[in-house]
BAGU-903144 format. One line per field, with one value per residue (C-alpha): residue number from 1; x negated, z negated, y negated. Coordinates in steps of 0.25 Angstrom, whole numbers. Example, Ala and Ser with C-alpha at 12.3 -4.5 7.8 and 13.67 -1.06 7.14 Angstrom:
REM BAGU-903144
nr = [1; 2]
east = [-49; -55]
up = [-31; -29]
north = [18; 4]
END
This chain:
REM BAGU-903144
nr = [1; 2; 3; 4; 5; 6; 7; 8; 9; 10; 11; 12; 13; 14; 15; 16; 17; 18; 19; 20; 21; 22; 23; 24; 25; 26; 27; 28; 29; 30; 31; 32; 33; 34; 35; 36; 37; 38; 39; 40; 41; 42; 43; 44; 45; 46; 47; 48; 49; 50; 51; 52; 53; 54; 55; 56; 57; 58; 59; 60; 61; 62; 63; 64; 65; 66; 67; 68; 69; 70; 71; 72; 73; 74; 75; 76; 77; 78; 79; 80; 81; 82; 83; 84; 85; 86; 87; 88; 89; 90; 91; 92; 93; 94; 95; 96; 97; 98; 99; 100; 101; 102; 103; 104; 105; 106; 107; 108; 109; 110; 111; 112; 113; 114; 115; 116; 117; 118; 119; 120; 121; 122; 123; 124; 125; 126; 127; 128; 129; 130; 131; 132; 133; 134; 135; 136; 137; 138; 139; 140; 141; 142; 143; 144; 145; 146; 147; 148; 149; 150; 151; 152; 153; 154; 155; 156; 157; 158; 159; 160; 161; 162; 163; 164; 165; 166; 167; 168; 169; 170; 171; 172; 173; 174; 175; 176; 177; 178; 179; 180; 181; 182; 183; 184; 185; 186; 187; 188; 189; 190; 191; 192; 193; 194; 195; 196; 197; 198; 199; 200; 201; 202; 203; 204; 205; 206; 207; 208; 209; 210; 211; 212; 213; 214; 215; 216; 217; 218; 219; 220; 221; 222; 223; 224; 225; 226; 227; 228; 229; 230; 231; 232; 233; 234; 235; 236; 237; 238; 239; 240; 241; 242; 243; 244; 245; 246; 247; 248; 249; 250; 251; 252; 253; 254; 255; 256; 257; 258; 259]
east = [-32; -36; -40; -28; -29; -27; -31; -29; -31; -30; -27; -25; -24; -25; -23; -30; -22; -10; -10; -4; -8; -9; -17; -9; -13; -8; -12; -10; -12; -17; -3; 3; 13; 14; 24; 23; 34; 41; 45; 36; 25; 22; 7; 13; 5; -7; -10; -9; -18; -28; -29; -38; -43; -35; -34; -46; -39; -45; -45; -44; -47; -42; -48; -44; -48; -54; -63; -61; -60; -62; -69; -77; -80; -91; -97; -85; -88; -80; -85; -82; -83; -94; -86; -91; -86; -72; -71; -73; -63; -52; -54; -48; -34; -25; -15; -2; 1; 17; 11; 7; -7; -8; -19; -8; -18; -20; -10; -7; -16; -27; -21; -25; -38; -45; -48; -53; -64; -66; -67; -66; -77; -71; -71; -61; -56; -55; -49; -40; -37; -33; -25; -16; -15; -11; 1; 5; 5; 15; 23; 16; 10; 18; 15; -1; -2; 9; 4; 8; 19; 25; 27; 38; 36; 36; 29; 18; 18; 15; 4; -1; 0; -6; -18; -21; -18; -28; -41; -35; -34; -31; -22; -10; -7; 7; 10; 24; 23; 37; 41; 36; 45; 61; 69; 72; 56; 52; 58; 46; 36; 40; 42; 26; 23; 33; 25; 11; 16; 20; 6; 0; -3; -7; 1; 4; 15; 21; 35; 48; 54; 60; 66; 51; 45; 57; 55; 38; 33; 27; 27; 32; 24; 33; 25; 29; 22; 8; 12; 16; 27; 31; 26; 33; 39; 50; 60; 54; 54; 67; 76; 72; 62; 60; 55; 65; 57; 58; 73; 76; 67; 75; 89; 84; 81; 92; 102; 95; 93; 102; 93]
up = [48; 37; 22; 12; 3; -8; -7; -20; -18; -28; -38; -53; -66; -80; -94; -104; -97; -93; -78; -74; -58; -49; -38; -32; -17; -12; 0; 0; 14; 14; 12; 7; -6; -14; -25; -34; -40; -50; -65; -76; -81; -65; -62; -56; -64; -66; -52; -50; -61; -54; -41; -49; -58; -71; -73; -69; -60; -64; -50; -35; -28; -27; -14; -13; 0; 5; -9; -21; -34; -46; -42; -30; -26; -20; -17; -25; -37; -44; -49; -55; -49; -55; -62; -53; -41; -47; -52; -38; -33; -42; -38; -27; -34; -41; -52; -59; -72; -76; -90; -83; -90; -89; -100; -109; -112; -97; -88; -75; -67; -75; -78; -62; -60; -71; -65; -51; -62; -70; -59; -46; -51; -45; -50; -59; -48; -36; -48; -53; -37; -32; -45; -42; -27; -32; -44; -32; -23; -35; -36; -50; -44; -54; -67; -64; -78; -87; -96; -96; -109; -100; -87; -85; -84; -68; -69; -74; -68; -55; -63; -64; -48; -44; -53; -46; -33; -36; -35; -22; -23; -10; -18; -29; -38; -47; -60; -60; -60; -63; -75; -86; -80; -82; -72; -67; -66; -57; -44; -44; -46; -35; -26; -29; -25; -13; -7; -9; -1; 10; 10; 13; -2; -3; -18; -26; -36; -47; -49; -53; -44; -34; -26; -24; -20; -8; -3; -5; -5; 9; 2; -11; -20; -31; -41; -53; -62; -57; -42; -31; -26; -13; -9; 5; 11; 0; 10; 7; -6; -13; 0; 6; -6; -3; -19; -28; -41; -31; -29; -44; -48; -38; -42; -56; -52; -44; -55; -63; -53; -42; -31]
north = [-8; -18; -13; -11; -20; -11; 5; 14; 28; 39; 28; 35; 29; 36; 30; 42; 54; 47; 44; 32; 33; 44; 45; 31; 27; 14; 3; -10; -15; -31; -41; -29; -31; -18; -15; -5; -3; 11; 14; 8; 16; 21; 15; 1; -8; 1; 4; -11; -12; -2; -12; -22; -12; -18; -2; 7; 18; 33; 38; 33; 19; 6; 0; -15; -23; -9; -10; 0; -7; -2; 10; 14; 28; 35; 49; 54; 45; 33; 23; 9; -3; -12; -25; -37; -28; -26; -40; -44; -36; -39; -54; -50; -45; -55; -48; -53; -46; -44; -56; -69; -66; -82; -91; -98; -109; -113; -120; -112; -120; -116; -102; -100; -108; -102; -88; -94; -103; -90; -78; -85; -97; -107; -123; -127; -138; -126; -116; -127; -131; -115; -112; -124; -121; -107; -112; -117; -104; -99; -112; -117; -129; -138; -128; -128; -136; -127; -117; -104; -106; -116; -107; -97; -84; -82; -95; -89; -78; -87; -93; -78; -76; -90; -85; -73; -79; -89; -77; -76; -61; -51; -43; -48; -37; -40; -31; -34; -49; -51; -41; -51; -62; -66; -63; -77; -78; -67; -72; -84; -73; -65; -76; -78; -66; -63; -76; -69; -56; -67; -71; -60; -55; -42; -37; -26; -28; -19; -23; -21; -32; -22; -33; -40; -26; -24; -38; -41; -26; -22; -8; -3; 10; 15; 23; 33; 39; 34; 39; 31; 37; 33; 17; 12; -1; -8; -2; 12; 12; 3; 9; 23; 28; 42; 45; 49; 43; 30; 31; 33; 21; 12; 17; 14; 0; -3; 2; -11; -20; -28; -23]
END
């Protein structure tokens, strides 16, 4: 059997005495899309976080490729991982925040181009000639010259996609991509990213957008309270949840939503 792309084991997070994740285990086999989804304040965003060590995790492991990052362990010891080993590894993890997160004094060609010269060393003319092949990916071939002030919001969101795409991660990692967008807007993003799960891209998405996670999601992980409480296929989870606490938080969003 091949390495899971991502391993977490143990995985607790504390701010001061508050403990924002417990003792969290999740895979995430290779192509695999992931959804995390439950109530705000549950550890979505933070255990995200944790996968690209954005936030340092108190206890466990995070494994990624079959590697630990962040921290590796031995003879019952934990230690941190030197810097130029984790910057190594997070080249290998692109991230999309819910804010766009885009340089408002460069056009979106140059919005995506600029990190491949910057962290990837690559020549302006190759940076420049990947972040127009990757505008395209997203469908902004015709916006490479706009500004960010002159995009719409999913628009630039898509700019935020093609510039992590760009580093050519093995994982995409969402943070509810969608929840800064206008309704009207978030179907373009989605479409973005259901055409990456098609391609084979391994993601793990924090979301609201049930309907995305019944119809992208090879499995679902609902967590509360800094638990995961019960992760299974969309089928599993939306329709034949076994979990109370899952049940009560899809009647909720059923009760406000037409799905």
């Amino acid at each position: 059997m091949s390495t899971p792309m991502i391993e977490m084991s143990g995985v607790s997070k504390s701010f001061g005495t508050l403990e924002v994740l417990k003792a969290v285990d999740l895979t995430v086999e290779r192509s695999e899309v992931v959804c995390l989804i439950g109530p705000s304040g549950s550890g979505k965003s933070t255990l995200l976080r944790c996968i690209n060590m954005l936030e340092s995790y108190t206890a466990g492991l995070i494994k990624i490729d079959g590697q630990p990052i962040g921290f590796t362990e031995s003879g019952g010891r934990r230690e941190l991982m030197k810097a130029s080993r984790l910057r190594a590894m997070r080249q290998q993890i692109g991230m999309v925040f819910q804010q766009f997160n885009l340089w408002p004094h460069m056009t979106a060609l140059q919005n995506v181009a600029e990190p491949l010269v910057r962290v990837r060393g690559l020549t302006q003319a190759d940076a420049t000639g990947k972040a127009q092949a990757m505008l395209a990916r997203v469908g902004l071939a015709a916006k490479a010259q706009n500004y960010p002030s002159a995009l719409s919001g999913g628009q630039q969101q898509r700019v935020g996609i093609a510039r992590a795409l760009a580093m050519d991660p093995q994982v995409m990692l969402f943070d509810e991509p969608t929840s800064a967008l206008d309704p009207e807007l978030v179907g373009e993003v989605l479409q973005v990213m259901r055409d990456l799960a098609e391609e084979g891209m391994t993601m793990v998405v924090v979301t609201h957008e049930i309907g995305f996670a019944a119809k992208v999601a090879d499995k679902i992980a609902f967590l509360d309270g800094g638990r995961i409480v019960q992760v299974g296929t969309p089928q599993q989870i939306l329709h034949a949840a076994s979990e109370p606490r899952i049940q009560q938080f899809l009647q909720t969003y059923h009760e406000r939503n037409d799905f």
